[in-house]
C-alpha positions in Angstrom: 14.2 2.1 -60.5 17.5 2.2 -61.6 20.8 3.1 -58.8 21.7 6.4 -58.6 25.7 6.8 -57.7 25.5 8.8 -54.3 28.4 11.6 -53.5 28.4 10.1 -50.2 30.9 7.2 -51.3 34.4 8.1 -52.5 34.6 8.4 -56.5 36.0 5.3 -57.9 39.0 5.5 -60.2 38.8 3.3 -63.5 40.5 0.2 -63.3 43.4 1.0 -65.7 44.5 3.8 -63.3 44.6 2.7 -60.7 47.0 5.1 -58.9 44.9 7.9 -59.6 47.1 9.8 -61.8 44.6 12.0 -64.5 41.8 12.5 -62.9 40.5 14.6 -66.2 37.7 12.7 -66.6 35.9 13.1 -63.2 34.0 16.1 -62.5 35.4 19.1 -60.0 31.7 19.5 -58.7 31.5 16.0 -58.0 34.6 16.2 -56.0 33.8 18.9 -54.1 29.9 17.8 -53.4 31.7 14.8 -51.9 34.0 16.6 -49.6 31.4 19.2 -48.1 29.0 16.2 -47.8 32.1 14.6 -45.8 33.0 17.3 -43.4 29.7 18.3 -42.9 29.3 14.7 -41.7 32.1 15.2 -39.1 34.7 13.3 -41.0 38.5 14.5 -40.5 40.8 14.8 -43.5 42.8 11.7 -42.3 39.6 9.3 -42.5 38.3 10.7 -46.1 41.7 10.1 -46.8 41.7 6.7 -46.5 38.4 6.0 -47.9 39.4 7.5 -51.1 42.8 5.4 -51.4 40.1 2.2 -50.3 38.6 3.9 -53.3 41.7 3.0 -55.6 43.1 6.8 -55.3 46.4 7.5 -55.2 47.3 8.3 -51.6 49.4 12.2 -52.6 45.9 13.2 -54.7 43.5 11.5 -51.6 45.7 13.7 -48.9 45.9 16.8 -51.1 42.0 16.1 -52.1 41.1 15.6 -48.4 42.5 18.9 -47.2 40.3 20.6 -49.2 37.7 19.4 -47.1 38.8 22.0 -44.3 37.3 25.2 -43.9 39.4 28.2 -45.7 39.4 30.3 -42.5 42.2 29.3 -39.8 40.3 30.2 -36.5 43.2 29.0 -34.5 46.0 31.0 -36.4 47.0 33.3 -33.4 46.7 29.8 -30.6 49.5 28.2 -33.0 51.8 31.3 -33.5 51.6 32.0 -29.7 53.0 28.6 -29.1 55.5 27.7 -31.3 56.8 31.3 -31.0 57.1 31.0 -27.2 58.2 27.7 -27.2 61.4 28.2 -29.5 62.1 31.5 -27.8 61.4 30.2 -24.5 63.8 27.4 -25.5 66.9 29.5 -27.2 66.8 31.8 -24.5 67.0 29.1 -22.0 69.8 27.5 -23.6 72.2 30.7 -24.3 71.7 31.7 -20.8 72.5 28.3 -19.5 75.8 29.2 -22.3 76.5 32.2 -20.8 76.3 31.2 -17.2 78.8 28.5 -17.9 81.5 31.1 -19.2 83.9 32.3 -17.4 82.5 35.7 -15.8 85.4 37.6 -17.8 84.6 36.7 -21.1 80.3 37.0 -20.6 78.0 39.9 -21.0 76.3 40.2 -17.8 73.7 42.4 -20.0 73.1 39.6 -22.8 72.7 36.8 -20.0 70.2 39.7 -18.1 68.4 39.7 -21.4 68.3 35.9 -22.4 66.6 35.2 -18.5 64.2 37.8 -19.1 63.3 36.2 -22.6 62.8 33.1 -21.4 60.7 34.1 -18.4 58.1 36.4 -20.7 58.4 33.4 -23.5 57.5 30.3 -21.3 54.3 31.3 -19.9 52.8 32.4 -23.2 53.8 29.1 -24.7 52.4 27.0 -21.5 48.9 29.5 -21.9 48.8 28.9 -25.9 49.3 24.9 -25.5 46.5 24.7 -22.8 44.3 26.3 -25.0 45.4 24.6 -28.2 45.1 21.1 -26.8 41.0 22.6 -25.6 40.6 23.6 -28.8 41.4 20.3 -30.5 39.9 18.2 -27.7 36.7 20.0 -28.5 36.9 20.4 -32.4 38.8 17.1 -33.9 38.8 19.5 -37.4 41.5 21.7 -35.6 44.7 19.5 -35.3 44.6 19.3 -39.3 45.1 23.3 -39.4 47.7 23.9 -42.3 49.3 27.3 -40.2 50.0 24.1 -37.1 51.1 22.1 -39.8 53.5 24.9 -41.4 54.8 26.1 -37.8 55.5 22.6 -36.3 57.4 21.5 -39.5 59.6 25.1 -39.0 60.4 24.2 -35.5 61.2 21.5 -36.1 63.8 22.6 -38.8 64.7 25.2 -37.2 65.9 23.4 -34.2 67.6 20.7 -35.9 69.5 23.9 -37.7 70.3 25.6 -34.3 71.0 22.8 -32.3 73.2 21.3 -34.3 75.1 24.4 -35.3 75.7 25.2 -31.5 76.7 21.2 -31.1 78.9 21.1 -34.1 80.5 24.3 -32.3 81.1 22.9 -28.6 82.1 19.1 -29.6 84.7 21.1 -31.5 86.4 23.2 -29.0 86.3 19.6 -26.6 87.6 18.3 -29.7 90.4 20.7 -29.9 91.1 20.7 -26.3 92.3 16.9 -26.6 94.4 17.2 -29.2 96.0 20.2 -28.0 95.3 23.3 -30.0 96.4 26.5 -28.9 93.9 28.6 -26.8 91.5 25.2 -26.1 91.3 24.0 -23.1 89.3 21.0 -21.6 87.3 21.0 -18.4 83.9 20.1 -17.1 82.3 23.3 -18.8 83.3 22.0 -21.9 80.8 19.0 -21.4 78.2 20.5 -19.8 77.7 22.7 -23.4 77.2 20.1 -24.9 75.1 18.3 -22.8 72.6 22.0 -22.4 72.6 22.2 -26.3 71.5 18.2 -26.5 69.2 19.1 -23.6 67.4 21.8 -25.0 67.2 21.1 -28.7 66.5 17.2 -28.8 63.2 17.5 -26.8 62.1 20.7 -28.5 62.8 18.9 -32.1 61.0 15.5 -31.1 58.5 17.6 -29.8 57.8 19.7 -32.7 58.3 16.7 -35.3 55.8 14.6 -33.3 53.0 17.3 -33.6 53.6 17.9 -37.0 53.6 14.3 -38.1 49.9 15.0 -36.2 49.0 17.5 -38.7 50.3 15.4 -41.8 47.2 13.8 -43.2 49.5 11.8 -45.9 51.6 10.5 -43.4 49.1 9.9 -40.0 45.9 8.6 -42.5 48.6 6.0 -44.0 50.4 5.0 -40.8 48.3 2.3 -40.8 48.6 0.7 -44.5 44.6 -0.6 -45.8 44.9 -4.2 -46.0 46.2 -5.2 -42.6 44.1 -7.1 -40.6 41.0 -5.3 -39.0 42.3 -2.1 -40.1 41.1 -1.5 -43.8 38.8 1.1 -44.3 35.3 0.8 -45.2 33.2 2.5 -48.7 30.1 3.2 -48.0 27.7 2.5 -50.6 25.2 5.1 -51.7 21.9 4.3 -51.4 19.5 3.0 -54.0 16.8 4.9 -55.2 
């Protein structure tokens, strides 16, 4: 009997493309069938991934084709918002009441630092609760860390605390800055360091922190970490079987 072509294997793109680029001339159902068989399988997005650019795919059309493999419904929406939420309130508050403390006590608002404490104090434990059960969740279900609303929320921390820390750095080095050269109204002291040194404290580990898990999240960029073709690390097609 003659081979069948199983939907187990990645499709194979024609030899004169072979980046991938029109894909016109394969069959959506195919596709698909190939991705449910795939995830039902236990396969993550990163590994079909790189079986389909082993399979001559371009590697933006294998990540986009490989999240379609997940399932539509986000189970772990609320974990993720819980987290990053806490964490990046948990961290601004820290940080302007650390500000505030630091000012002289005639030029703070005793009521603003009362209410940054007590932001930080509510916002930390949720965050510590949501990672503990994030980090069961994807120790349990490998399927979970690929979530596009962890994905989305990471990458916004992550901008959002390159935006806030550097606005609030760009603001202290100035008035240090201005101290030394003698502007009016600046003076330099120790508080003028320590700013700086809270806002670097603060907002470097949060962004590291935030960029790293949503690096975890990016199938383009964690499936291709390793490039196919290195030693012992090339990815394997599986044939379908004869029939």
């Amino acid at each position: 009997m003659s081979p069948t072509r199983s939907t187990d294997a990645p499709l194979q793109q024609p030899r004169a493309e072979p980046r991938g680029a029109d894909m016109s001339h394969l069959s959506g159902g195919e596709i698909e069938q190939y991705l449910v068989r795939r995830r039902n399988a236990g396969v993550t997005p990163d590994e079909i991934t790189r079986e389909l650019v082993a399979a001559g795919w371009a590697a933006d059309l294998a990540s986009r084709a490989a999240l379609r493999s997940l399932r539509r419904t986000d189970r772990h929406a609320l974990s993720y918002w819980s987290l990053v939420l806490g964490a990046g309130s948990s961290a601004l508050a820290t940080a302007s009441a650390l500000h505030l403390a630091m000012t002289p006590a005639a030029d703070r608002s005793e009521l603003a630092l009362a209410s940054w404490i007590t932001v930080a104090l509510v916002a930390a434990p949720v965050a510590l609760a949501a990672q503990y059960f994030a980090r069961r969740s994807e120790s349990c279900e490998p399927h979970v860390i690929w979530s596009p609303t962890r994905r989305s929320l990471f990458g916004a921390l992550a901008a959002a605390t390159a935006v806030v820390g550097l606005g609030r750095l760009l603001t202290y080095v100035f008035e240090a800055v201005a101290a030394l050269v003698g502007v009016e109204g600046y003076e330099l002291d120790a508080t003028s360091f320590l700013q700086v040194l809270v806002t670097l404290g603060v907002s470097v580990p949060l962004f590291v922190w935030a960029l790293f898990e949503w690096r975890r999240s990016n199938v383009a960029i964690r499936s291709l970490s390793d490039r196919p073709g290195a030693a012992g690390s090339s990815p394997t097609v599986r044939p379908g079987p004869a029939s």
